[in-house]
Backbone bond lengths (Angstrom), bond angles and torsions (degrees), N, CA, C in turn:
res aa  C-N    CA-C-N  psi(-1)  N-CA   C-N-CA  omega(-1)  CA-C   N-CA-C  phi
1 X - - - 1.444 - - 1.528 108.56 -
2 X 1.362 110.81 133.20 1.725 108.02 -173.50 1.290 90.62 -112.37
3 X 1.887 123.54 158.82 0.672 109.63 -147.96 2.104 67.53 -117.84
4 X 1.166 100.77 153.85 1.806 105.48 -173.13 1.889 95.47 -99.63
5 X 1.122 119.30 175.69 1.294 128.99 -166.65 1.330 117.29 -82.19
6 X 1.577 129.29 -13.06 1.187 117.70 172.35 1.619 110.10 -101.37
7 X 1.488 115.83 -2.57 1.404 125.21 169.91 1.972 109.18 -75.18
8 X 1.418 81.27 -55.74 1.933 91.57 167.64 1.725 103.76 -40.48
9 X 1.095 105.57 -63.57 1.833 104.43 -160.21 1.486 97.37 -68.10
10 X 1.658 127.23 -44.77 1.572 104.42 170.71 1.183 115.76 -24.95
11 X 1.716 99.08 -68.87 2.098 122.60 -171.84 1.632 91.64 -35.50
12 X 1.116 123.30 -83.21 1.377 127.82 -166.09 1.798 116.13 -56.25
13 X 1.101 138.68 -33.04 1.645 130.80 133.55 1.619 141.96 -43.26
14 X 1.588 93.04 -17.46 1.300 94.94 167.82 1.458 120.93 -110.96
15 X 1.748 106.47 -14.38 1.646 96.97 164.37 1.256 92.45 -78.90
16 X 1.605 146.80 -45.81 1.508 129.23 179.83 1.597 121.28 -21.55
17 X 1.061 97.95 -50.36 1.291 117.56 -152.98 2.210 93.46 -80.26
18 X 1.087 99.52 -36.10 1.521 102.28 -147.24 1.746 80.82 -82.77
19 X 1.648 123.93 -35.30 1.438 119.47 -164.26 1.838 95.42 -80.02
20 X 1.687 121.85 -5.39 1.173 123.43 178.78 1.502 100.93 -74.18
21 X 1.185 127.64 -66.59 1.386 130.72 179.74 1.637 107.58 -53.14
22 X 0.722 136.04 -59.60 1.779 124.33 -177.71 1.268 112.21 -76.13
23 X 1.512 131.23 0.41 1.426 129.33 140.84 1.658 114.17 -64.25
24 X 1.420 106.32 -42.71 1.824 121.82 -171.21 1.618 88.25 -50.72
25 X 1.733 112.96 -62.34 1.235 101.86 -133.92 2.106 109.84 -97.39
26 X 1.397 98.86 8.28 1.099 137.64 160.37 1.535 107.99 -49.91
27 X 1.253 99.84 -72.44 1.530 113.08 -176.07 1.214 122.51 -91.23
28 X 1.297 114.73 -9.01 1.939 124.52 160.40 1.327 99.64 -74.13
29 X 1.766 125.55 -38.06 1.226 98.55 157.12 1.328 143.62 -88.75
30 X 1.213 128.78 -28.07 1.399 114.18 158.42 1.178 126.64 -42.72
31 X 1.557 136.36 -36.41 1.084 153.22 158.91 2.432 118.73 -47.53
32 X 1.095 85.41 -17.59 1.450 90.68 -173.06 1.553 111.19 -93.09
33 X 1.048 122.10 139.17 1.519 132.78 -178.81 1.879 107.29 -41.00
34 X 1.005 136.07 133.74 1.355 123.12 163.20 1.942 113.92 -56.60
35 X 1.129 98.48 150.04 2.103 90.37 -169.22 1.517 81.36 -97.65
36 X 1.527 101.68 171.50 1.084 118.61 -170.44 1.683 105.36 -77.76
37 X 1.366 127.26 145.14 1.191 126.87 175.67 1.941 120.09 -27.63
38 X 1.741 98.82 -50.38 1.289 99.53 -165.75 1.284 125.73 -90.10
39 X 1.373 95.21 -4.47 1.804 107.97 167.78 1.314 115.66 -70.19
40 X 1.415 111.04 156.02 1.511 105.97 -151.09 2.446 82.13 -120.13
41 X 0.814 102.65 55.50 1.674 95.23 -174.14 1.396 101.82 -73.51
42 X 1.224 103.39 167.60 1.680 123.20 -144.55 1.945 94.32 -92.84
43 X 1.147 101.12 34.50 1.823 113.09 174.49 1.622 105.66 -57.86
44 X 1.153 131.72 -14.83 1.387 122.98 172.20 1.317 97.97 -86.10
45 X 1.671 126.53 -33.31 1.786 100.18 -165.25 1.292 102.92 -86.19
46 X 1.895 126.71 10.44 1.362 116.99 -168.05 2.041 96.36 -83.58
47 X 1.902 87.14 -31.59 1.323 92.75 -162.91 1.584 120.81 -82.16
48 X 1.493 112.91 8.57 1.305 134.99 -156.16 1.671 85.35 -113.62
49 X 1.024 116.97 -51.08 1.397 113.00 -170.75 1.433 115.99 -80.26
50 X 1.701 112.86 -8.98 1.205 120.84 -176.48 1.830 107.12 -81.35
51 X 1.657 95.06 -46.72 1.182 103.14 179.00 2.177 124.02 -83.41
52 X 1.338 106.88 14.53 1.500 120.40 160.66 1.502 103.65 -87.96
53 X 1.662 121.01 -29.38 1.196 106.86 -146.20 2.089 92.30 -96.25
54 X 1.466 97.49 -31.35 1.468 87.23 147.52 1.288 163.22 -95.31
55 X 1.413 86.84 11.95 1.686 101.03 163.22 1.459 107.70 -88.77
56 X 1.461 127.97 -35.80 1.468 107.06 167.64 1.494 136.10 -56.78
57 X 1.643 98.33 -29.87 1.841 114.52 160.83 0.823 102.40 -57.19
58 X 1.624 135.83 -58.24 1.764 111.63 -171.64 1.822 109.02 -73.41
59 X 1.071 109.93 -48.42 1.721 101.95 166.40 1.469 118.83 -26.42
60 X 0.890 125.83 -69.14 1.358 142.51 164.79 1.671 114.63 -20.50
61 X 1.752 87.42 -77.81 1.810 93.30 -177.21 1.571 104.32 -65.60
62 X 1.473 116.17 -22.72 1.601 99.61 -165.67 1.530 96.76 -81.12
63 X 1.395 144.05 -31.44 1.449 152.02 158.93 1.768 99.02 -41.63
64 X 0.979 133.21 -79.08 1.359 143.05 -178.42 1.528 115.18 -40.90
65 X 1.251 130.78 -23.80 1.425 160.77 -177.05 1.304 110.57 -87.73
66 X 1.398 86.09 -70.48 2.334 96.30 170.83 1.521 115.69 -52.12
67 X 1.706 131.73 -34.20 1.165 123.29 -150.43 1.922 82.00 -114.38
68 X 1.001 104.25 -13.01 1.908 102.74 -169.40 1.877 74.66 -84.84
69 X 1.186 146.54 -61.42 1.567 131.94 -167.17 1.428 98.11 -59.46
70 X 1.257 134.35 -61.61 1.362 119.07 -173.55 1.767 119.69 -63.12
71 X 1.234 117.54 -20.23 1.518 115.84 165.35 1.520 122.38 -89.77
C-alpha cells in the first residue's frame, strides 16, 4: 500500500500536531511548582499520556518510512 500525498501530509499534521502537545506539556511542566514530597499527584498519568503521545510520533514516522521504502 503506498501511501499518496494527501495521506503523507495527514501523517505529517498529525505528528505536527502530536510533537505540539508534548512540547505544551513539557513546558507546563517545567513551569509548575515542584509538589510536595508527600502528595501523591497524578504525575504518572502526566507521564503515561506523555509517553502515548510518543508512541504515536514514532507510529507515524515508522508508517511514513515503511511506505516511503516501498514507493
Amino acid at each position: 500500500m503506498e501511501l499518496d500525498l494527501d495521506e503523507s501530509s495527514l501523517a505529517v499534521g498529525r505528528i505536527e500536531r502530536a510533537l505540539s502537545r508534548i512540547e505544551k506539556a513539557l513546558t507546563d511542566r517545567a513551569n509548575r511548582p515542584a509538589p510536595p514530597i508527600a502528595t501523591s499527584e497524578p504525575a504518572g498519568a502526566d507521564q503515561s499520556a506523555l509517553k502515548a503521545e510518543v508512541a504515536a510520533v514514532i507510529g507515524e514516522l515508522d508508517r511514513l518510512i515503511a511506505e516511503a521504502g516501498n514507493g
